[in-house]
N, C-alpha and C positions, 0 to 999 in steps of 0.2 A: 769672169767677174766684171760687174759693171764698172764704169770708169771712174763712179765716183766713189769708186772705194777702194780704198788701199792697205796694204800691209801694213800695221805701224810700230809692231814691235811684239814683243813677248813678255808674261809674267816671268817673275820670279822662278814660277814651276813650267816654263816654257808652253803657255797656251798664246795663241795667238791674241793680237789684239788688233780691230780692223777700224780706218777711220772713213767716214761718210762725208761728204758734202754736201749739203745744203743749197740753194738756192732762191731768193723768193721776195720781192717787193723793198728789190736795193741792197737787201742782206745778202752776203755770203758766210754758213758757218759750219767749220769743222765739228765733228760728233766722234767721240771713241764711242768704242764696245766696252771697254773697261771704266764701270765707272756710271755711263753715258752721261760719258763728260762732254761738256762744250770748252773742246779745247782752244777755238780760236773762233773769232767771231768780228764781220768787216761791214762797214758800211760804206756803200759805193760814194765818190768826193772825197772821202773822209779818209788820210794819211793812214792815222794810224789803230793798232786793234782797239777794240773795244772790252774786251775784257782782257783778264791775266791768265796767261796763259804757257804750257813748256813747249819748246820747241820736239822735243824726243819723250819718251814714254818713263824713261828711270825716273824723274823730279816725281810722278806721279807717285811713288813707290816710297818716298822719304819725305823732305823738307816741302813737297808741292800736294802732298794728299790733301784730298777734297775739292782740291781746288777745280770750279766746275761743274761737279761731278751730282747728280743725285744721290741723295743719303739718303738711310732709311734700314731696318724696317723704322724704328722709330729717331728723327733727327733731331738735333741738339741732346740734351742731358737727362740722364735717369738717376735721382741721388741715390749713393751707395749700393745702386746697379739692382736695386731690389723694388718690386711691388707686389699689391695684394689686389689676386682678378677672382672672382667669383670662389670666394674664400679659399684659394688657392697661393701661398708666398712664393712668388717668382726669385731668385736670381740669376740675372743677367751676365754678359761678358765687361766686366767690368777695365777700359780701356783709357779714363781718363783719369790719371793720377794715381792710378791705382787700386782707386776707391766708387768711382761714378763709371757709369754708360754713356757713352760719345756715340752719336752718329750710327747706333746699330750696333756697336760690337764693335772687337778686333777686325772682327773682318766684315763689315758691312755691306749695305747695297752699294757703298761708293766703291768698295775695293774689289767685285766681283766682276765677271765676264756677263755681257748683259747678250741676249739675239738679237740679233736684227729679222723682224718678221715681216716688214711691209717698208719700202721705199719709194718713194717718186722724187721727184725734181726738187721741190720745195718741202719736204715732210718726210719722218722716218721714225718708223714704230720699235719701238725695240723692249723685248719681254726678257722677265727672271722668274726665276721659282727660287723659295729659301725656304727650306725643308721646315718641318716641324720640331722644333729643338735647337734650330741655328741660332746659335751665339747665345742658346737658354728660354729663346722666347717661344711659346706654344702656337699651335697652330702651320702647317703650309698654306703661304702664302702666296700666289699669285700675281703679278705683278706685270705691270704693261703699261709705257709708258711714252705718248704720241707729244714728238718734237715740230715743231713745226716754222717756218716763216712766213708771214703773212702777206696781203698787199699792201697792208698798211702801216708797215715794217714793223714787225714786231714778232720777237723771238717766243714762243708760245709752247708751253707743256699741261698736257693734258694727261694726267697718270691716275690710275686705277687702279684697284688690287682686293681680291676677294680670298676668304680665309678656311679654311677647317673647323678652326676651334675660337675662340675668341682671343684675342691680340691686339697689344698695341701697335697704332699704325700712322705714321707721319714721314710724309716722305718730303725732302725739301731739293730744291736744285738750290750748286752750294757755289752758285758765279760770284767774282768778285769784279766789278766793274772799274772803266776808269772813262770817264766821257771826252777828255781834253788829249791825252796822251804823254801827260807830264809827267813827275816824280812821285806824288801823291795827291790825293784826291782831297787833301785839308781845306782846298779853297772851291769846294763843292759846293753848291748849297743844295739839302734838304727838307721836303717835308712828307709830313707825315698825318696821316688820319686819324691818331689816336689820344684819347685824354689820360690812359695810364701805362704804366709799364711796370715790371716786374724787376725790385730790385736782387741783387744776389751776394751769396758772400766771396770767403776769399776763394772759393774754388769752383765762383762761376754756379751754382747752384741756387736758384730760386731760392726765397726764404720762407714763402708762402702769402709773403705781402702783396696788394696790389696796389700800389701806389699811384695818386695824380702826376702826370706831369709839370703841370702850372707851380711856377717855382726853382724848377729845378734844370738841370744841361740835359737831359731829354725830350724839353718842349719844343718840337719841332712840327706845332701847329700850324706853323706860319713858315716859308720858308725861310731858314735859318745856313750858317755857312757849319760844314762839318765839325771843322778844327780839328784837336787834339783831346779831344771827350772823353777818349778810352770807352767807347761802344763796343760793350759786346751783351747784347739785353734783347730784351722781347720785348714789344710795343704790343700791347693789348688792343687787339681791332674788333671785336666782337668775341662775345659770348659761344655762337655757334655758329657751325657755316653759314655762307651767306652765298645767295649767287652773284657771278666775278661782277666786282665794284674795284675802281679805281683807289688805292690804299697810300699811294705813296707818288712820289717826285723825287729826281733825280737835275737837278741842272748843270753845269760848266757853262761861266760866260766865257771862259778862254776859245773853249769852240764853237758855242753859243747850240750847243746840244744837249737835250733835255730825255729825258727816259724815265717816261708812267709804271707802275706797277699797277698791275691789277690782278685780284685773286679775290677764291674763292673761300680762303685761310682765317681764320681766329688769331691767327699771329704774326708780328712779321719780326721777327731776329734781322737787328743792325749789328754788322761786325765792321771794325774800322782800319781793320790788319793792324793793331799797334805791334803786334806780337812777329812780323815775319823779321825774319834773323837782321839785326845791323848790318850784318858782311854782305845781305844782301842776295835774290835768288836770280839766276839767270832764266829770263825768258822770252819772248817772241819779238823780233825784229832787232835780235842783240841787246835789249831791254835789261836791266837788271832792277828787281822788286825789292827796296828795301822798306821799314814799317811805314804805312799809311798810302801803299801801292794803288789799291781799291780798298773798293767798299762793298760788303756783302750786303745784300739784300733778299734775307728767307721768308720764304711765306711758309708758313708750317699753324700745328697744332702747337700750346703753348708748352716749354721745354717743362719737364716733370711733370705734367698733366697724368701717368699711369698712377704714379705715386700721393696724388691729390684732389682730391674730390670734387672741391672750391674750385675746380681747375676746370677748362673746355674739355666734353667727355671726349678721349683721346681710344677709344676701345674700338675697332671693326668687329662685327660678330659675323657666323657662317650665312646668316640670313640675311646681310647688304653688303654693299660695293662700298668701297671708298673710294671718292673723286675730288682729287684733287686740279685745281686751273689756278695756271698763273699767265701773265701775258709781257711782257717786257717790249715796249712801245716808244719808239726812238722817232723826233721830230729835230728839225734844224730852224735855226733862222724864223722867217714868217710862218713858217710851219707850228710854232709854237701857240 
C-alpha cells in the first residue's frame, strides 16, 4: 500500500475505510473513501485547519455526517421526497424530517464507500456506482470524481457521472470552512455573485419563489460580514451551467486569508452551522465545533429543481455526462 494511504477505520458493517493524502501548491489534504470526504485540509504557514473536521471515523456516522463529504445523487432537498420525470411519479428515500429528501437518501453518495481509481502526489480519482433504484431513484449511475490541489493553491473537484435512464443528478462537496481558526466564522465576511435567492419555509424547502436580494440579510453583493443570518439558502447564480467563473469570496481579517469559489454550478447553498449541537462536537487539533463552526459553501444545481420546472433543469439523461467543477482558491496577505 502506498504511504499515502492509510487504514482509517471501518463502517458500521465493517468495510474498510481508507484515507489518502494529498499534496500540491502549499496544501496538504486528507481524502476518506467514505464519503470522499475531505477530512482535513492545511495550508503551509498557516497554524491551524482549514476546514471542520473528525479526528477518527465514528463523528462521520452520527452528529458529524456530511461533514466534507460529497453528496449526491441529488444534494440538498427533494420536497415530500417525490417528483414527476418523463411522466413517470417518483418516490424517493425520504430522510429529512420524515417527509423530504436530503442529500440523496438515507444512504447517499456521502454515506457510501467510494474507489479509489487513480492517485499521484497532488490528485486522486475516486469512483462509485449507485445502482438503479438506490434510495428510489431510476437509472445506474456512474460516478467519478477527480480531487485535486493545484499550484495555485486551490482545493479543486472535478466530478462526472453518466446514467442509464434519466435521473436527477447534483452532486455537491459538503466542506464547512473556517479561514482564521477561531470559535466561529460570524466575523467572516462574504460575497457573493448573485441578485436572488430562494426563500424557504419552515422545513427548509424552496417555496418556489425567487426572490431579489437588494433589501434583504442575503445581499451579499458587496462583501458583507456573516453574522448570525441563519443561512441555510440557495443563492441563485445562473439559469444554466456556466463554464467555471468565480461565484463567491470568502475573507477573515483575523488571518488575513481569503478563499474564491469558483464553479461551474447554477447554485450555491450558504449553510452557517447555526444548527451544530450547543454542547458542541469534538474535532481536529482538540477543537470543539459549537454553532457557527464554519461555513458551508455548495455549488450544486438549485435544491428541488426535480420537483419544479421554473427551476435550473436538474435531469442527466443516458445520452450526456454531467460535469460538474468547483475550485476553492486560498490567497494570504499581498496575495489577495
Amino acid at each position: 500500500m502506498s504511504q499515502s494511504i492509510i487504514e482509517f477505520g471501518k463502517t458500521p458493517d465493517n468495510d474498510a475505510i481508507q484515507r489518502v493524502t494529498l499534496k500540491g501548491g502549499g496544501l496538504k489534504a486528507n481524502i476518506l473513501t467514505y464519503g470522499a470526504t475531505v477530512q482535513d485540509l492545511r495550508l503551509e504557514g498557516v497554524a491551524h485547519p482549514l476546514v471542520l473536521g473528525a479526528p477518527s471515523i465514528e463523528p462521520y456516522f452520527g452528529p458529524m455526517k456530511y461533514f466534507g463529504a460529497i453528496v449526491g445523487r441529488f444534494a440538498n432537498r427533494i420536497g415530500q421526497g417525490r417528483f414527476l420525470l418523463d411522466g413517470h411519479a417518483y418516490n424517493v428515500s425520504r430522510n429529512w424530517l420524515s417527509r423530504h429528501t436530503l442529500h440523496g437518501g438515507e444512504v447517499g453518495a456521502g454515506e457510501k464507500i467510494w474507489s479509489i481509481e487513480d492517485l499521484t502526489d497532488s490528485r486522486v480519482t475516486m469512483g462509485l456506482e449507485l445502482a438503479d433504484g438506490d434510495m428510489g431513484f431510476p437509472g445506474h449511475l456512474t460516478v467519478h470524481a477527480k480531487i485535486t490541489l493545484t499550484e495555485d493553491c486551490s482545493l479543486g473537484f472535478d466530478i462526472r457521472a453518466t446514467t442509464t435512464a434519466a435521473t436527477p443528478c447534483s452532486f455537491a462537496h459538503h466542506g464547512y470552512f473556517n479561514l482564521d481558526g477561531g470559535p466561529d466564522i460570524t466575523g467572516h465576511d462574504l460575497q457573493i455573485d448573485a441578485k436572488a435567492y430562494l426563500p424557504v419555509d419552515d422545513e427548509l424547502i424552496p417555496t418556489g419563489e425567487i426572490r431579489p436580494v437588494e433589501g434583504t440579510k442575503f445581499d451579499f453583493r458587496t462583501r458583507s460580514e456573516i453574522g448570525k443570518r441563519g443561512l441555510d439558502h440557495n443563492f441563485c447564480l445562473s439559469d444554466t451551467r456556466k463554464p467555471l467563473r468565480p461565484v463567491a469570496r470568502l475573507h477573515s481579517a483575523e488571518s488575513d486569508l481569503s478563499m474564491s469559489v469558483e464553479t461551474t454550478e447554477t447554485g450555491l447553498q450558504v449553510y452557517d452551522a447555526a444548527y451544530i449541537p450547543e454542547a458542541g462536537l469534538a474535532g481536529l487539533d482538540c477543537r470543539t465545533y459549537k454553532p457557527f463552526a464554519g461555513v458551508a459553501l455548495e455549488t450544486q444545481v438549485w435544491p428541488d429543481a426535480p420537483g419544479r420546472s421554473e427551476f435550473p433543469d436538474a435531469i442527466l439523461r443516458p445520452e450526456n455526462e454531467y460535469r460538474h467543477q468547483v475550485r476553492y482558491v486560498f490567497t494570504t496577505g499581498a496575495q489577495k
